[in-house]
Structures are given as C-alpha cells and as structure tokens.
Residue, then its C-alpha position, 0 to 999 in steps of 0.5 A: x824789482x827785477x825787469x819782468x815786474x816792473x815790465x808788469x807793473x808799467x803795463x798795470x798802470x797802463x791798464x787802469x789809466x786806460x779804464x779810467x779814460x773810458x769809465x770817464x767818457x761812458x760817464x760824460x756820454x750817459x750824462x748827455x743823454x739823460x739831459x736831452x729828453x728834458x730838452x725835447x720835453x720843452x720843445x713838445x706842443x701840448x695835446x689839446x685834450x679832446x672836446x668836453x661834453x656840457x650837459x644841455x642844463x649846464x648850457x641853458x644856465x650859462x647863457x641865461x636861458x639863451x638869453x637875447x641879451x647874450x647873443x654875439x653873433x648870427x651866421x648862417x649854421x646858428x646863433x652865439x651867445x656868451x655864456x657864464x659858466x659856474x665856475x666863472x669860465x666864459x665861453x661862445x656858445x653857438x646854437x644851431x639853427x633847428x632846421x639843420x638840427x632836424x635835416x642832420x638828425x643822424x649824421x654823428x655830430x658828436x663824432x665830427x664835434x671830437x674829431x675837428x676839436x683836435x685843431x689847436x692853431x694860433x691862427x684857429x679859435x678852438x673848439x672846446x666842447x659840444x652838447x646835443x639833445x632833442x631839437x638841440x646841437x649845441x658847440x662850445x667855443x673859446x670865447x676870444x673877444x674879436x670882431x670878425x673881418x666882414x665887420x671891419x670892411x663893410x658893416x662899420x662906416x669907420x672900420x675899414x679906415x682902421x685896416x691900413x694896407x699892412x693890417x690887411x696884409x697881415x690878416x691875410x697871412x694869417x688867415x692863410x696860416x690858420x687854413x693851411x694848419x686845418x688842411x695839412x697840420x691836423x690829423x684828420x684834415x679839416x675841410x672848412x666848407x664856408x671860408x669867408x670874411x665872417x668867419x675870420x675873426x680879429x683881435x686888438x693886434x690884428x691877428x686873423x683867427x677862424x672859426x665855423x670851421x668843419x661845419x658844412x655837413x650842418x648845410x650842404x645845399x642850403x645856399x644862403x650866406x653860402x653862394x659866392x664863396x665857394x666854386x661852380x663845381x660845388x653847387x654841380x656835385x662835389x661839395x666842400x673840399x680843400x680847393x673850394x676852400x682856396x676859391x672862397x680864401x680868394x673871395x677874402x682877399x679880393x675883398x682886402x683889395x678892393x674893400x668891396x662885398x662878395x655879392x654872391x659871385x658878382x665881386x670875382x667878375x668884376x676884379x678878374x678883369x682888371x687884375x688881367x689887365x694889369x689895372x690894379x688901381x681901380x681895384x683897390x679900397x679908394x678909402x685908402x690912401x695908396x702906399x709908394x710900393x704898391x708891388x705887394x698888393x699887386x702879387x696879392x691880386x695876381x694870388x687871389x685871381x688864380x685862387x678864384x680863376x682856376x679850375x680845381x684841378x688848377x688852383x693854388x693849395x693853401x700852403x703855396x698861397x700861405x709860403x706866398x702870403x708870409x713871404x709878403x708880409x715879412x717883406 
C-alpha cells in the first residue's frame, strides 16, 4: 500500500467511526423521546366525562318513589335523597324544591347542569348527572357519606367537641381550596351563590368537600336560608359573584372561631369588634380548651374580617385567602 492509500484508508476509518458516534447518539436521542410521552401520560389528570342524563323513571325507582325514608338532607334550593340505582350504584339525589322549578322554567338547566359538572376537585362533591321533566329538575350527585359543617357546630350537642382547633383549621384550608379550584382551576369558572356552613361537607378525616355549588340562578332573591351569608351589595343588585362568595367564605370562618350561628348578619357585627380590637379570646368557641399558640387563630380572625369587613372592591380573592389558610395549617 503505498502512502496516497493508506493516507485513504485512515480517512476511511475515520469517516465510518464518526458515523457510527452519530448513528449512536441519533439513536440515544430518539429512545429519550419516545419514552417522555408515556412519562406525561402518568402525570395527566382524567377529564371527567360531562354530566349523565338519568331518565325521570330511572330516578323515581332508584330513590324509591322519593321515598321519605330516603331523605339525607334538606336545604333551601331542595331535598336529597339516597338513591339505589339498578346496577347497585349509590348516588345523592337532590330534588329541587317545585317553586324554583316553576320561577326557572326556561333558564337552561341542563346547559348550566353540563357546564358546572366539569368540576372535579378533592375538595368539591361532584356532579355526576341531572334529569328534568314537567314540575321536576332533578341533580345527581356522588354520594359521599359526609355530615355537613353546620351539623358539626351547632345542631349536634357533642359535635363541635370533636372539631378541636386543628380540625377546624384544616376544614378551613380546605374548603378555602375547593372555592379556589371553582373560581380559578375550572373553565368556565363557577360562581358558587350560598357558601355556608351547610354546604361544606366532612368526612371521617375531616377533610372539607362543597356542595350546592353554581346554583344560585335556582333563587336569586329568595332570601331565606340565604341572608347573612352573603354581601349588602348582593341584595342592591349585583347578585353572586366571586367576592360575595369570599363574604359568605368569611361567615364560615367566623363560625370555626367562635362556634356560633350566622343569625343572618348578626354574627359579623358582633365578631368585627372584638377582632378590631384585638379581643380574640372572647371570640373563640369556649367549649374549647385553648391551645399554648394562639397565633394561627388570630390570623384566621384577622383572614375572616377582611373577608366579611370590606367592600367588593377591597376584599381578599380566595386564592390569597387559600395561599394564607394552607400556609397555617402546614405550619
């Protein structure tokens, strides 16, 4: 081989041991990307499938003919009931009341139904299906086996003995993280109209669910079970929007504090006051024995004044609330 060929020959090897560097890493780089779709598959939330519609007969057999016997709850908009379906699957059925079904005959129930049951949040009860008919609008919800707040605080002699100040602290976190979700995590945002003590349900961990949300077209100035819990300005026109959610958000935790009932309004003129002026032990539950630290109830007091204390253009949004409240509790 004279020196031009092996001259050749050297660049040869050269050549083929570059290629098979690339071919290599072209290799390495087309493995990687095939594996990182299966890694964000595992990471994608479900999309929870839009609300069923249960046939009105499908309804009236699964509770029994709404059956008294099956009643789980009463509230301003309706009556659940637990219902039975065919195929052994439990549901809450929430029959609404027939004077709203009659003031809202036309107002598109089964579009807000569908739209409101995108919500699917630790911290929400789901909507899983609705039915209308003549006279009837029926909502199907998951069935959760909770007892709801209220119940807890003022309707069971022992049961605000069971919410130590922790448990009260975590309710509140959470219910503050459900309300955040429906007014910032879902698309269209939801609106809840009435958040209150009995609409937030609790389960054996004390985790904070809420229900009834997006409802209020059903009654918008029918005031029973309502007044209290939501702003002045509601009841002078504007009608349930985020911050009103915040005031009645603020009723709840004044609530958690001091143990006591809303009576429409009556609640936030005596609690104002006292967080003023810095009195924060006359606010709280005396059925509770105080913890050492008594610095997180006071920020939660000063958190629920400036929630109930301030014009809309002035209050707290939930998510600050919720930054606030999940802070506290981790703390």
């Amino acid at each position: 081989m004279n020196h031009s060929e092996h001259i050749a020959y050297l660049f040869v090897i050269a050549l083929l041991s570059t290629s098979v560097v690339v071919l290599g890493v072209v290799l390495s780089l087309l493995l990687l990307c095939k594996k990182k779709p299966v890694q964000s598959q595992e990471t994608v939330t479900p999309i929870k499938p839009s609300a069923q519609v249960y046939p009105l007969t499908n309804i009236d057999a699964a509770t029994d003919g709404f059956n008294h016997r099956r009643i789980v709850g009463e509230g301003r908009l309706g009556t659940v009931y637990a219902a039975i379906f065919e195929k052994g699957e439990i549901a809450a059925v929430k029959r609404i009341h027939s004077r709203h079904v009659l003031s809202n005959a036309g107002f598109g129930f089964s579009r807000i139904l569908r739209s409101i049951s995108s919500a699917q949040h630790p911290n929400v009860v789901p909507i899983i299906g609705y039915s209308e008919g003549p006279g009837e609008r029926i909502i199907v919800m998951e069935f959760v086996g909770m007892v709801c707040l209220d119940f807890y605080l003022h309707q069971n002699p022992e049961g605000a003995s069971l919410l130590d100040w922790n448990h009260r602290l975590k309710i509140a976190a959470g219910a503050a993280k459900g309300l955040e979700y429906l007014h910032e995590g879902v698309a269209p945002n939801i609106v809840h109209g009435c958040v209150k003590a009995s609409n937030i349900l609790i389960d054996a961990n004390f985790c904070a669910r809420i229900c009834d949300y997006g409802l209020s077209f059903l009654a918008l100035q029918e005031k029973r079970g309502l007044v209290g819990y939501v702003d002045d300005e509601y009841w002078r026109g504007s009608g349930a929007c985020k911050e009103s959610d915040v005031y009645g958000f603020g009723i709840v935790l004044l609530e958690l504090l001091s143990g006591r009932l809303c009576e429409e309004g009556r609640l936030v003129n005596w609690a104002s006051p006292l967080i003023k002026e810095m009195r924060i032990s006359e606010l709280l539950d005396p059925r509770l024995v105080l913890p050492d630290d008594i610095r997180a109830l006071v920020r939660l007091a000063k958190v629920a004044s400036a929630c109930v204390g301030n014009s809309r253009k002035s209050r707290p949004s939930i998510c600050q609330v919720a930054t606030i409240l999940s802070n506290l509790e981790m703390d």
